[in-house]
Structure formats: C-alpha cells, structure tokens
N, C-alpha and C positions, 0 to 999 in steps of 0.2 A: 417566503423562504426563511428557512431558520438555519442557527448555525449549532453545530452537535459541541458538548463538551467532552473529553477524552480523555481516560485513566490509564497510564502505564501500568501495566501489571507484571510486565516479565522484560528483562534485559538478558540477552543472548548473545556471545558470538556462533553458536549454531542455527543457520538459518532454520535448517530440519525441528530443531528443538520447540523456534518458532512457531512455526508454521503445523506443529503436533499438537500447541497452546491454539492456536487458533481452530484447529479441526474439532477441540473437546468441547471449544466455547459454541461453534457454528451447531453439535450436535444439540446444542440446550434450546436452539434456535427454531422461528417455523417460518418457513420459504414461505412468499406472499403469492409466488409462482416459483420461479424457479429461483434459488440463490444466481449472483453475479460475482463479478470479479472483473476487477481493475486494475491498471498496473503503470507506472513508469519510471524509467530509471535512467540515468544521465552516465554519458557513457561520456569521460576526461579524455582517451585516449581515439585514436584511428581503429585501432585492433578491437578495442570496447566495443567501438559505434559498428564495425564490419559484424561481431557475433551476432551482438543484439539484432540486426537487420537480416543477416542470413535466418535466425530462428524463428524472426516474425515478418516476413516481405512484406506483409499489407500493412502494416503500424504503421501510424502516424509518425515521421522523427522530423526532428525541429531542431536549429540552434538557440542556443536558451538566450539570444538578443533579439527581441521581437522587430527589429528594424533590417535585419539583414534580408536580403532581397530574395536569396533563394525559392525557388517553391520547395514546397516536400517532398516531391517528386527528383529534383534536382539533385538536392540535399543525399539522399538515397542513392541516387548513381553515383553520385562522387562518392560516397562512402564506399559500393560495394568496388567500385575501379579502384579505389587506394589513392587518390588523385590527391594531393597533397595540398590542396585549397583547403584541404578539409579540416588538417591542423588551426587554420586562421577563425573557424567557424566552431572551435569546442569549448566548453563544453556542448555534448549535445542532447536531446531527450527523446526518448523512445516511448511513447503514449500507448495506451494496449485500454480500450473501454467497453464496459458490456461486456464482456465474456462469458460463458458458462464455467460455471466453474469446476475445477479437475481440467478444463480446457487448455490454460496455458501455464500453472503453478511451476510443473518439473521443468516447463524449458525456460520460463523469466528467471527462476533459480541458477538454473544452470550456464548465465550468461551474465549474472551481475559480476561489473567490476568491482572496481576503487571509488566509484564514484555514489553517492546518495541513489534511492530509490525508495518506491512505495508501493504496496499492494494493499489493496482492501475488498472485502467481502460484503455486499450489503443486499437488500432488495428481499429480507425479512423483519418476522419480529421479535423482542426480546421477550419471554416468556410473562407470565403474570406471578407475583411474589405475593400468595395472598397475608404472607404473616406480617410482610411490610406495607399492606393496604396497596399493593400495586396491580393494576392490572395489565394484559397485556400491551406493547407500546412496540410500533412500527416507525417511528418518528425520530429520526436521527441516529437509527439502530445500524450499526457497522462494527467490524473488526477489522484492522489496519497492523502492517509491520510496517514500520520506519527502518529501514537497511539503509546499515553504516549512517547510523543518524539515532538520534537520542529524544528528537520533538515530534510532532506531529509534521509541521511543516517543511524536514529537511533540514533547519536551520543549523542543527548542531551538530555535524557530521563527527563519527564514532568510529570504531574498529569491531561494534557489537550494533544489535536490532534490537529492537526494542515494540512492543506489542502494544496495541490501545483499545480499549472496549469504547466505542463512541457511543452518546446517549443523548438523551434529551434533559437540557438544562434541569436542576432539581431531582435530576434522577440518582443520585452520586450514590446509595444503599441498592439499586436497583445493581450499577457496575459494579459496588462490593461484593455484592452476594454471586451474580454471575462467577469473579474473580475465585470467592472460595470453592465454586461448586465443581472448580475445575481443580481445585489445591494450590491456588495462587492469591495473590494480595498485592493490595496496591504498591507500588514500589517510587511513589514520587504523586506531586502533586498533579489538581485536576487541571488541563491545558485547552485552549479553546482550539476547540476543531472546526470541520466546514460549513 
C-alpha cells in the first residue's frame, strides 16, 4: 500500500467552481472501468446530520468518537426522530463510498453544512506526458475537494474548498502539467495524501 502525495491547485468559496476544476481535470483522465466517487462530511449540527441522512438513507453515519456505543443503525434513527441524544454524540460523519459518479455530486453538495467534508474521484489514470518522459500512471491517481477545509486531511477548516490533484510520490511535473492543461497552477505546497 502506498500513500499519494497532493497539490492544491484551486481555492474556492464556490463549491460549483470546484467541482467545474475537477470535471476538466477527470476529462484528461481514463477510467480503469468505470470512474468512482467518494464522499464524507461531518455534519456539527442536528439539522446538518437530519439533511445529510434524508438524502443518503443507506450512508454510513457515525459519531466521530469511535468509542461511543451506538450502532449506525441507531445513530440514524436518532437523527432522523430529532431525539436530542444526538446533541451529546456531534460531531457526526456521513461516509458515502464507491459510487458511480454523476451518482451523488448534486445531492452531497446540496447538503453540506458548517462543517469539514471531502469528495474524491479516483479509480483511473493520469494520462502519459511524453515531453516529461512520463508514462501513463494509475497509482495514487485521484482528484479530491477539501470543503470548508484548506488540507487534504480536514485539519484546517476554512470558509473556501480547496482542490487536490493526488499522485504518486515523484510525480510533482506530472500534477503541474495536469494543473496547467486545465488553466490552473499550483497554489501551495505538496501535502501528503492517502
């Protein structure tokens, strides 16, 4: 298992704007089967956690203390009843994995709060750059938005999203060149991703 490294390339407070950067960069791209799409987003409030769960009933959602006792199951009824236990158990996060994508974009969008979230794209490859002796490479190849977050991980939560080309160690001209072919450039240094 290896872990990708990751370039910001776009800071946004338009999700749309986002996620118009990621559609130019997925078309540069070739599906190994089908593209995927992943997602999850932490919902601070009751009202948060009730959207998120109305637009995805089958989602995973969790309290982000992995020792609380609930099952997911649970978790989920208490949220969509309003049951005020649920206060004691937030933040919470709403998992979304595998998906096809065009699958769930417009309604995770349409349900993020106040709180950090992530979507990413992967399950191709990044083209071959022959003028930079690259060939094509399938190997830690993702696009990722960090909403309301400034890192890969979450860690620095923002009032803007923030975009990442993920790659494979050494690759760092492979995610410049992607970057320009879209009209974009790096905007911060490289961050270690998954």
């Amino acid at each position: 298992m290896s872990t990708s490294n990751a370039l910001p390339i776009l800071r946004t407070p338009d999700l749309l704007n986002a996620h118009q950067a990621v559609q130019r960069l997925l078309s540069l791209a070739f599906p190994m089967d089908k593209f995927q799409v992943g997602a999850e987003a932490q919902a601070l409030t009751l009202e948060e956690a009730q959207r998120m769960v109305a637009a995805f009933p089958k989602a995973w959602v969790s309290p982000d203390d992995p020792y609380w006792p609930e099952s997911d199951d649970e978790v989920r009824r208490m949220i969509v009843a309003g049951d005020p236990r649920v206060s004691v158990l937030l933040p919470v996060t709403l998992y979304l994995e595998s998906r096809l994508v065009g699958s769930i974009e417009k309604a995770f969008f349409g349900v993020i709060g106040s709180g950090t979230a992530s979507i990413d794209w992967d399950f191709f490859s990044w083209p071959a750059v022959p003028e930079l002796g690259l060939e094509i490479r399938n190997k830690d190849a993702k696009v990722q938005i960090a909403i309301n977050s400034r890192d890969v991980y979450r860690d620095a939560p923002a009032t803007d999203h923030t975009v990442f080309i993920h790659f494979r160690e050494g690759d760092v001209a492979r995610a410049e060149w992607l970057a320009q072919q879209v009209g974009l450039q790096p905007i911060g240094p490289v961050e270690c991703g998954w």
